[in-house]
MIVEXNU-489488 format. One line per 10 residues: their letters; for each residue x, y, z of C-alpha. Coordinates in steps of 0.2 Angstrom, whole numbers. Layout:
REM residues N
A> X:Y:Z  ...
This chain:
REM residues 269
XXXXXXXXXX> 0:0:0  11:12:5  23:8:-12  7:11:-22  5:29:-13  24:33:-18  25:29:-34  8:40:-35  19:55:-29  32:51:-41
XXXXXXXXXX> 22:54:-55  29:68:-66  19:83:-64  12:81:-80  4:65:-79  -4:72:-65  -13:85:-74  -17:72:-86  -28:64:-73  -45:71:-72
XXXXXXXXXX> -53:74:-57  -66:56:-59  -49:48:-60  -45:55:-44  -60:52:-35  -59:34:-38  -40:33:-32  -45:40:-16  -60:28:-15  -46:14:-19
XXXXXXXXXX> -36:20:-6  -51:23:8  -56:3:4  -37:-3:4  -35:7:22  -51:1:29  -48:-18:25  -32:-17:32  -40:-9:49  -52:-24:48
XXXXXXXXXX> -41:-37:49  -31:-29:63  -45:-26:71  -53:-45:70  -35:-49:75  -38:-40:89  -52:-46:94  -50:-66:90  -34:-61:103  -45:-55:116
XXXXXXXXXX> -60:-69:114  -51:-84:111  -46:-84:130  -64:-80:137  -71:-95:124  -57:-106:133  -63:-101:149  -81:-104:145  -78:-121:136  -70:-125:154
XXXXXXXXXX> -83:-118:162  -95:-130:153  -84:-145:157  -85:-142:173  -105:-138:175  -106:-152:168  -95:-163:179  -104:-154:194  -119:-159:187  -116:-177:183
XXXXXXXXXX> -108:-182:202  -122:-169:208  -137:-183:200  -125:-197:207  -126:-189:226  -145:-186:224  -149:-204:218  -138:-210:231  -149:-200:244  -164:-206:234
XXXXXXXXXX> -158:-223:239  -155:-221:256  -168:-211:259  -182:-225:250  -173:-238:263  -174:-226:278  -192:-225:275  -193:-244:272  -184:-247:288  -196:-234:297
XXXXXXXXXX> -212:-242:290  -205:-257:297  -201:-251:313  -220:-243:314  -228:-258:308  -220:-269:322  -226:-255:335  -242:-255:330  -243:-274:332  -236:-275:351
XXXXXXXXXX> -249:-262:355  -263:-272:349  -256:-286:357  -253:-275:374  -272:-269:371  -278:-287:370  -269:-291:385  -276:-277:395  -290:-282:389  -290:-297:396
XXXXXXXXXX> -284:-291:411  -299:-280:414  -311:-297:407  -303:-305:421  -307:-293:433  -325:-288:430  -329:-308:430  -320:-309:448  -330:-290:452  -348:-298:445
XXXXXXXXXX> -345:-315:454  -339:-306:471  -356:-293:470  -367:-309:462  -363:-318:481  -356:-304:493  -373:-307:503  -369:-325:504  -363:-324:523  -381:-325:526
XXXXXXXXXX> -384:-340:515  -379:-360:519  -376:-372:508  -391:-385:506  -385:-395:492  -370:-396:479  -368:-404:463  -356:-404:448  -358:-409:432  -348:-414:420
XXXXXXXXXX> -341:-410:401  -336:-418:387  -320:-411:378  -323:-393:369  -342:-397:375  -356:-387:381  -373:-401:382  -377:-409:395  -374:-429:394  -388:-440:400
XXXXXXXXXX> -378:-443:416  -378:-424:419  -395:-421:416  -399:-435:431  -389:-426:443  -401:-411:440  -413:-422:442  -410:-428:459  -405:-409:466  -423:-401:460
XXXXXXXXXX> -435:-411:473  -426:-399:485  -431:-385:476  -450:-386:481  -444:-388:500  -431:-376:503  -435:-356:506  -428:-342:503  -415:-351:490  -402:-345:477
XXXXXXXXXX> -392:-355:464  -375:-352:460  -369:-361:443  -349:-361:442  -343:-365:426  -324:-371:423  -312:-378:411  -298:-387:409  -280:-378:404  -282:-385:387
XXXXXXXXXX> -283:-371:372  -286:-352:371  -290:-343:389  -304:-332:381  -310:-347:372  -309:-356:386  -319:-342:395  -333:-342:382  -335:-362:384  -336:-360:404
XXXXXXXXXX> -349:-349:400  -360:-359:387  -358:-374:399  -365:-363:417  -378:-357:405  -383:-375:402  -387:-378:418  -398:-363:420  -408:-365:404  -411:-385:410
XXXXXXXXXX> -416:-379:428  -428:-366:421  -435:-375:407  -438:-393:416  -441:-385:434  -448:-368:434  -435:-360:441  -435:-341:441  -420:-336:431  -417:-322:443
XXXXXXXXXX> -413:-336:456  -398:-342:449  -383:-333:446  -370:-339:433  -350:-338:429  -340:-343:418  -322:-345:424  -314:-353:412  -299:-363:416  -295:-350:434
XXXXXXXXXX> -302:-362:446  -297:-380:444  -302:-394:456  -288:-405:448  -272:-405:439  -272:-403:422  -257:-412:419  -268:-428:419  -283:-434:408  -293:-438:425
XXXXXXXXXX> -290:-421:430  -293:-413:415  -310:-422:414  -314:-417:433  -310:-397:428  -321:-399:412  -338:-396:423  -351:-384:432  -351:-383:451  -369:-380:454
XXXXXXXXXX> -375:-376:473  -392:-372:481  -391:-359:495  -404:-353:507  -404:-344:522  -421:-348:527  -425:-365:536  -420:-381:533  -431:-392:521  -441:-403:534
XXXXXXXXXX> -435:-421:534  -448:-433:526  -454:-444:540  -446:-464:539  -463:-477:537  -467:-487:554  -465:-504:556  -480:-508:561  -485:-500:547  -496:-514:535
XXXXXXXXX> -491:-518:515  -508:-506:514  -501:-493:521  -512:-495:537  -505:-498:554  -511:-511:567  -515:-510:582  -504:-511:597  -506:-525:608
């Protein structure tokens, strides 16, 4: 560039004049394009000086984001994981709460069974200091049994002529089990049994309901050990007693001897 503006100046002064004044005008445009394409490319040398380290420093920047990005998915699906068998692990631990406090409820509630049986039976008989016993009986069971056998039904028999003759009477009916099987099962089945005897008394002997007082006490009260068959099957019953606190029924009187086959009696001599 700058030759071509020397050997412009060196032209003879003629050659000079020769030129017209269009001529010069588009020299001078030359020269203005040829200046500002050599400004250009210093400047975009310039400037591809000063960007090429900030697009270095962002290219790392992007490496880096997305390393941070990468191991920060890792650390939250570890904690994903962690947190999925914390919850597990707490569910669990929940679950066997909840279960050993429905067992602890059960158990108080049996507790509190227990104790409102022993409360009814103590209120059902706290007046029996004024009472006697006139007669007692028990009846037995068959295994896991409620109905009376035929030999049961005969001792009930032979305790309800007394009825008719006693005043002032109660009847308590006991029921028991033996150890064998489920306590509130057990429970239930002592029940079943006493109320067996209290629906064959009222049905076959008129007895007001509201003379006899049942309980069932399950396998509490044994008369035996259970540890044998013969005791098991003497727990497997209903103690049944007739109380009275009024007189004493009055003894039948014992024939004569001199009384005839008739019925009639002789004579003395």
């Amino acid at each position: 560039m700058r030759n071509l503006i020397n050997s412009l100046f060196l032209l003879p002064t003629a050659a000079k004049d020769v030129l017209s004044r269009k001529n010069r005008y588009w020299i001078g445009l030359v020269l203005t394009l040829s200046m500002a394409g050599t400004f250009g490319c210093a400047k975009k040398s310039y400037v591809r000086k000063q960007v090429e380290p900030i697009i270095e420093k962002v290219n790392r920047l992007d490496d880096e984001t997305a390393k941070n990005t990468h191991e920060i998915k890792n650390v939250d699906g570890n904690f994903e994981q962690e947190l999925q068998g914390l919850t597990t692990r707490t569910d669990q631990v929940a679950s066997q709460a909840d279960t050993a406090g429905q067992q602890a409820a059960k158990a108080q509630q049996t507790a509190d069974d227990v104790s409102r049986r022993v409360t009814v039976l103590s209120g059902e008989v706290s007046n029996l200091d004024n009472y006697r016993v006139v007669n007692q009986v028990s009846v037995h069971f068959a295994p896991d049994r409620d109905t009376l056998t035929t030999e049961a039904e005969k001792t009930l028999d032979e305790l309800a002529p007394q009825l008719s003759n006693t005043r002032n009477y109660v009847i308590t009916v006991e029921g028991g089990t033996d150890s064998a099987g489920d306590e509130e099962y057990n429970y239930d089945l002592s029940n079943r049994r006493a109320d067996r005897v209290m629906n064959y008394l009222a049905a076959n002997y008129s007895v007001p309901v509201f003379k006899i007082h049942v309980v069932g006490l399950g396998g509490d009260k044994p008369v035996a050990a259970n540890n044998t068959a013969s005791g098991r099957a003497q727990n497997r019953r209903a103690d049944v007693q007739m109380l009275s606190n009024g007189s004493a029924p009055s003894p039948q009187p014992e024939p004569s001897a001199q009384s005839t086959a008739s019925g009639e009696e002789r004579e003395p001599k």
